[in-house]
N, C-alpha and C positions, 0 to 999 in steps of 0.2 A: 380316339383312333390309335390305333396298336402303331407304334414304330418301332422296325426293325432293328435291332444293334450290331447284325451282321454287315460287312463292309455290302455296296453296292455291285461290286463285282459279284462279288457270292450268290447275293439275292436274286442275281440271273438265272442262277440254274436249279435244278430240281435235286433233293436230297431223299435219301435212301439207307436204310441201314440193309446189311446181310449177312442173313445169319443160318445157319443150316436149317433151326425150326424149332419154336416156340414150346417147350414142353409143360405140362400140367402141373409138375415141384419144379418151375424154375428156380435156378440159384444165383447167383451174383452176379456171373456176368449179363443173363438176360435181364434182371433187374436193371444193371446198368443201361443198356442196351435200351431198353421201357423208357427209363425216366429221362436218358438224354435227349430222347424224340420227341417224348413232353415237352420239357426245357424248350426243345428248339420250336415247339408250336408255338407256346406259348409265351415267348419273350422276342419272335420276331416274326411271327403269321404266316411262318412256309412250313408247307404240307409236309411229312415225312412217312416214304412209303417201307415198308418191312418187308425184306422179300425175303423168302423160305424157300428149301429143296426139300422138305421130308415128306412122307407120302400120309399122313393124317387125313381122314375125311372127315372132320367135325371141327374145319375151320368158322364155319358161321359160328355154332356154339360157343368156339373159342373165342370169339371177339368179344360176343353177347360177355361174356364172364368178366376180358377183361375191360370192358366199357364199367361193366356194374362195379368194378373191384378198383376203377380209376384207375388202372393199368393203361389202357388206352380212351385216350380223347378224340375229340375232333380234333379233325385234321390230320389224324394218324390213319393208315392203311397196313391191314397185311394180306400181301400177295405172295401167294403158294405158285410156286411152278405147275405142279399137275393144275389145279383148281384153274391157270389162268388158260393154260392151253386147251382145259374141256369147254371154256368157256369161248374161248376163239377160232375162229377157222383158221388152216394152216394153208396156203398157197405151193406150188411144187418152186423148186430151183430155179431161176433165171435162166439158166444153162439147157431146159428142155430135159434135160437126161430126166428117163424115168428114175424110180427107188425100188429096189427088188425088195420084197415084203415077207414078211414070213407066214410061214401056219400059227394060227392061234392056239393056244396050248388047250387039249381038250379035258374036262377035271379029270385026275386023278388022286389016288389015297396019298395024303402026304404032301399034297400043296397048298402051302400059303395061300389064304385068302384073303381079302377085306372086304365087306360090306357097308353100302350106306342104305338105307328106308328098304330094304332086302336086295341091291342089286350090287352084283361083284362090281367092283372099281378097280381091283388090284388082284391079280391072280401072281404067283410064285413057285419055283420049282430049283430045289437042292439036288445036288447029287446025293444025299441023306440027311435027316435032320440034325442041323446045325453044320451043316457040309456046308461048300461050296454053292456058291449061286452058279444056276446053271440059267435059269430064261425068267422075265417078270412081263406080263402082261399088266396092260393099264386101260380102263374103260370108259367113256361119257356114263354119263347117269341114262342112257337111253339105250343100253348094250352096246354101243356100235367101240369097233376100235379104236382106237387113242393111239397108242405105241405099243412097239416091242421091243423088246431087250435081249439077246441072244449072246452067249459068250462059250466058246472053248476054249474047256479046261487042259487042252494037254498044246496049245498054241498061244494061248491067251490074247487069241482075236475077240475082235465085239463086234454086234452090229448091233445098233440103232436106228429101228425106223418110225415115221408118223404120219400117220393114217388121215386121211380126211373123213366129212360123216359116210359117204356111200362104202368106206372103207375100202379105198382106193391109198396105195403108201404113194406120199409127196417129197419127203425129207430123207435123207438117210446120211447116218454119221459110223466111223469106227471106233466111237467113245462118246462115252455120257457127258463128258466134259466139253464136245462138241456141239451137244445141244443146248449143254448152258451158256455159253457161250451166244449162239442161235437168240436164243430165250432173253438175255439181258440187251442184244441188239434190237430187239423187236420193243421192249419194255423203255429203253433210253430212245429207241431212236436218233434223231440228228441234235436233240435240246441239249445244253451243258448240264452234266450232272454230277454232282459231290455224292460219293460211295462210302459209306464208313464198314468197313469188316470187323465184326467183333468178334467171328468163330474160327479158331484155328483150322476147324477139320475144313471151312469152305475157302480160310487165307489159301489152303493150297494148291486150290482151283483159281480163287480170283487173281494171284500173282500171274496167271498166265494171259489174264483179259486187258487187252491194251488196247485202249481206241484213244483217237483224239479225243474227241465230246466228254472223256469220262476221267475224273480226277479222283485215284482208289486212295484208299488210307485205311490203314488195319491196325486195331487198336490189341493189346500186348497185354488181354488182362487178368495173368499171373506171371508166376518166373520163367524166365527164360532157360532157368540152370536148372537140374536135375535136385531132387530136394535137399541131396546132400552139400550140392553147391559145386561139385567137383566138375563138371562137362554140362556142356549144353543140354537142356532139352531134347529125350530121342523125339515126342512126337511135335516139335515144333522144330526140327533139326532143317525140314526141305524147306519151311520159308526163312529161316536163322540166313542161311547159305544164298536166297537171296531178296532181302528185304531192298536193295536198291527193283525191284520189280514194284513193287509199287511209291505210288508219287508220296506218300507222308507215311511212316511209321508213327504209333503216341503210344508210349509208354504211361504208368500215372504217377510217377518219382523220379525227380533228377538223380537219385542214385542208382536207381535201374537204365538209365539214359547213361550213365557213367561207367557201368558194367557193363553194360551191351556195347560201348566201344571200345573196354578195352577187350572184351573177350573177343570181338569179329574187328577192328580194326575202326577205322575211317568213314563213317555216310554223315552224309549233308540232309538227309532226310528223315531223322528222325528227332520229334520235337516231343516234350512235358504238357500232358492236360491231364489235371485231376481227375477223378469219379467229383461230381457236382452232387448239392442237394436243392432242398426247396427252403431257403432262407426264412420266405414270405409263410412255409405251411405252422401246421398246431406243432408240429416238431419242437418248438421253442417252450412249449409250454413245460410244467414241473409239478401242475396241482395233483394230489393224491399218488405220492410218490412215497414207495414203499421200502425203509432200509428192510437189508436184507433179502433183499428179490433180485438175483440174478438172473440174464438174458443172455441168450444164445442164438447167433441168423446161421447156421449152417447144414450144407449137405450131408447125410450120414454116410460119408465115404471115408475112404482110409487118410486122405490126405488132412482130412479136418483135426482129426486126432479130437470127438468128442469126449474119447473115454477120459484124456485126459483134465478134461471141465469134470466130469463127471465125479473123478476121483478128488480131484481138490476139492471141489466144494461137500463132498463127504466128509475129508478129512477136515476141513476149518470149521464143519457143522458140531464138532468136538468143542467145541468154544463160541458158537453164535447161531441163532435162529435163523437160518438160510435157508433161501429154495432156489430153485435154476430150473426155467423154462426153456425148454431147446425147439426152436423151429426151425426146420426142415427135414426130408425126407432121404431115404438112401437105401443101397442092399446091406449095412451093419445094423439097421434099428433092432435083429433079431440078438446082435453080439452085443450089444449097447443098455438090449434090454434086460440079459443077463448078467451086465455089469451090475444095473441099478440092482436089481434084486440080490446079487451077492453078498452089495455094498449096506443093503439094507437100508436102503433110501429112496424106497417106492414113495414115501411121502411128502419127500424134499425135490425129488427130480423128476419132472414131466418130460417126455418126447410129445409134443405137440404134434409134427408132423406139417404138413404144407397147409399157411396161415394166408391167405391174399394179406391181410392187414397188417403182419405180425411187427410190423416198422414202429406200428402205433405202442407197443410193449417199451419200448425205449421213455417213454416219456412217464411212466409211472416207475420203471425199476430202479435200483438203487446202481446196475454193475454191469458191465456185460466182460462177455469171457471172448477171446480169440485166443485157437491152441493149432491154428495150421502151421502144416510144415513148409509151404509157400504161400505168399500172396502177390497180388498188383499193387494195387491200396483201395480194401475191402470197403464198397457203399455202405456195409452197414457200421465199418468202424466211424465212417463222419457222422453218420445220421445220429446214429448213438453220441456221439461228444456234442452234434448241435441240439440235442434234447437234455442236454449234462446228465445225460447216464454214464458215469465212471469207467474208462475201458480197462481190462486189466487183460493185458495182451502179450503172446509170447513177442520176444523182438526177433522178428523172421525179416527175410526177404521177402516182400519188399511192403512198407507202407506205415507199420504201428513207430519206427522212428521218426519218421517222418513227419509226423505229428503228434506224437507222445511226449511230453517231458518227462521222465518220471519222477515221481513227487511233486508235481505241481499239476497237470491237467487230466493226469491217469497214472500207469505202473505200467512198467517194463518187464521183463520175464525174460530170463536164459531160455533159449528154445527149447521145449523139453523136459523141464523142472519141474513134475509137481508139487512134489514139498514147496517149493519158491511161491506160486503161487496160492496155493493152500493158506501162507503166512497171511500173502496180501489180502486177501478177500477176508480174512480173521483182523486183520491188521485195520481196515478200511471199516470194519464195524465196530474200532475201538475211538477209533477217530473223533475228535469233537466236532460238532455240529457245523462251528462255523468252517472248521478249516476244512471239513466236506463240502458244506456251501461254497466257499472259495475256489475249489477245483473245480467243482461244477461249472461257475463263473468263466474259467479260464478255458474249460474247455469247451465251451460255448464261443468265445471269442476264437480258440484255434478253430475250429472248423469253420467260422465265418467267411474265411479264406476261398472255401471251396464254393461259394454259394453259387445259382446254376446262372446267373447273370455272369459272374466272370469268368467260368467255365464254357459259357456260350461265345461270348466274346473270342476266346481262348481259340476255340475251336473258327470262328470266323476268321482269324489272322491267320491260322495255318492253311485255314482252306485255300485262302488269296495266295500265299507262300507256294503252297503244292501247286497250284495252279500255273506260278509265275515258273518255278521250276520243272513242271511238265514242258510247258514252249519252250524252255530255253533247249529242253533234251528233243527236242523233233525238229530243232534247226540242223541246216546241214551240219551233218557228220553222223555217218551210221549210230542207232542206239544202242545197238550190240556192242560196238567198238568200243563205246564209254564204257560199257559194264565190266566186260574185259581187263577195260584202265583200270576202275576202280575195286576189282577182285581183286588183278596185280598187286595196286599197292596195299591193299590190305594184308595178303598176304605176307610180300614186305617188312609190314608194320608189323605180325606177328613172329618173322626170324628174327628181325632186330632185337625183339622183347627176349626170344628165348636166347639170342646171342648174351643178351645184358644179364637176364639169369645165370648162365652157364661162366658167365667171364668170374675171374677167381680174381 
């Protein structure tokens, strides 16, 4: 029988990850997002529900994929907002007040639609294409109304309303953030429930959702600074300013935990939990493992800097039999693709593209490459060192020091360097066998650290923390008040600093 390793307090309540929406080339952060919810089924037998705001109509499909691709297990749930509200009937206000409803948009040229089995779900309407959103209808699978969405553009009022099936409006809000809001009361009810946020764009909606029953915590999983390192984050700038809104901030490096106070100052709520793996899976294994085969987990966007794997491993292929497999998808595969061909190494460089399994590459390859310009601390840099795939990694913010030694469990890299790297991955196939072996070794024991048991654990102590410090913040004394106090001293804390700069 399955025993739990989360404290008893915990296991009271129901757990939930939130994240805007499940895409088809997930990348790292949903990755993480997947396997922490595994983790948590399966090393203490409580259910974890996914819940989503994007407007997708091929959520069955979706699960079906990731059930088969062991993405999701039992005991894993994902709940779509639209999906759960077609699926429920919506009751009017307590209040009586009716909800004034709109006209449903009649087709016209030029509006966004979506279909599921041939029936619209989703009607759209721009003041031009790629203009402004101007109204979005949303349907049951049965025609009848669902909602409206109404907004002007020269006021920037909203309306929101929800329709029942006779198509009678019950609800009505002057913002979308008021029906989620709606939406996640209706979904917790009165049960205690642990929220984990792992998507910036919804942290900054869920920073505004405070109930007793609900203990939020929003996980930080890239840089906080801007790539250069010089200023925060612009689009993570409105929850930076206030991360005391919700009950546990988790970072996945005590050095990111050490920047983040000193750039904003003083909170008491923000704690260190790694990205975890699966200790127990074939990850461990090493048979038919291939010198010279380099691996690559990233998005094909500007931040990854593939081109930069691309060109090292050109240049070291001057001196060694090397190939690099790159999985993931992105809008540069067409910039990336006319790298490889310039470079003239259509035969050494694959763009794979979206892999469900490509984790399983780490256990036959000899190397993997990280060349972003920020990270958190990347799932697939542990998975790769618990399979002793060699990582040879720029040293960014935040994560490859963190666990890198270099020269002993991987290689470090100047941010940026190809020539540098280029050496290494030449350098790492001149290498004798055994002192390859060796690093392998070692960096199989550094990732150990991360394994999803102490990770799990990790996360059950903070949950009980955030919890114990939500009640203490809803004893008397206004919550507002506190926050007040604790932006003051923050502030404080940041003249002082400039004072001690500026002092000669």
């Amino acid at each position: 029988m399955l025993t739990s390793i989360l404290p008893s307090r915990v296991r009271s309540g129901k757990h939930y990850a939130l994240s805007w929406s499940i895409p088809d080339a997930f990348g790292g952060m949903t990755s993480a997002l997947l396997h922490r919810s595994r983790a948590f089924v399966r090393l203490t037998g409580q259910p974890v529900e996914i819940l989503t705001f994007d407007d997708r109509l091929d959520y069955p499909e979706l699960v079906d994929r990731l059930r088969s691709s062991g993405d999701v297990v039992d005991g894993m749930r994902i709940i779509n907002i639209w999906e759960w509200f077609r699926e429920h009937d919506e009751q009017p206000a307590r209040t009586g007040a009716s909800a004034h409803g709109h006209e449903r948009l009649d087709p016209a040229d030029g509006d966004g639609q979506a279909r599921r089995d041939g029936v619209v779900l989703v009607r759209q309407r721009r003041t031009e294409p790629g203009g402004e959103m101007l109204a979005t209808d949303r349907f049951r699978p049965d025609g009848t109304l669902l909602m409206t969405d109404r907004r002007d553009p020269d006021t920037g009022g909203r309306s929101v309303v929800l329709y029942d099936r006779r198509g009678e409006p019950v609800r009505r809000w002057e913002s979308v953030w008021a029906l989620y809001r709606h939406w996640l009361d209706r979904v917790f009810g009165a049960q205690e429930s642990f929220v984990i946020v792992d998507s910036k764009t919804v942290a900054r909606f869920a920073r505004t959702y405070h109930r007793a029953n609900v203990v939020m915590m929003h996980v930080l999983h890239g840089s906080h600074r801007s790539a250069d390192g010089s200023q925060l984050s612009a689009t993570r700038l409105t929850v930076l300013e206030h991360l005391d809104d919700f009950d546990a901030v988790i970072v996945l490096t005590s050095r990111q935990r050490e920047d983040l106070l000193h750039d904003l100052g003083p909170h008491d709520n923000i704690a260190v939990i790694p990205n975890g793996f699966d200790g127990a899976g074939p990850s461990r294994a090493s048979s038919g493992r291939r010198r010279g085969r380099g691996v690559m987990l990233a998005s094909l966007i500007v931040r990854k800097r593939v081109s930069h794997a691309i060109k090292a491993l050109a240049r070291a292929s001057d001196d060694a039999d090397l190939t690099l497999d790159v999985f993931g998808e992105g809008e540069r595969r067409p910039l990336l693709e006319e790298t490889i061909r310039s470079l003239g190494v259509q035969d050494r460089v694959r763009l794979r593209g979206h892999v469900d399994d490509a984790r399983a590459a780490f256990v036959s390859a000899d190397f993997m490459l990280l060349t972003s310009k920020t990270e958190g601390l990347p799932l697939a840099l542990i998975e790769a060192m618990a399979a002793g795939c060699i990582p040879i990694a720029y040293d960014i913010p935040y994560g490859p020091s963190d666990v890198i030694q270099d020269g002993r469990n991987g290689f470090l890299i100047p941010p940026g360097d190809i020539g540098a790297m280029s050496r290494r991955i030449a350098e790492l196939q001149r290498m004798p066998e055994q002192d390859v072996s060796a690093m392998r070794r070692r960096a199989r024991e550094s990732a150990s650290r991360f394994d999803d048991r102490s990770v799990v654990r990790a996360w059950g102590r903070e949950m009980r923390r955030a919890r114990r410090r939500k009640r203490r913040a809803s004893d008397p004394g206004p919550r507002r008040i506190r926050r007040l106090a604790g932006r003051i001293k923050r502030r404080l804390h940041r003249l002082a600093e400039r004072a001690l700069v500026s002092d000669p």
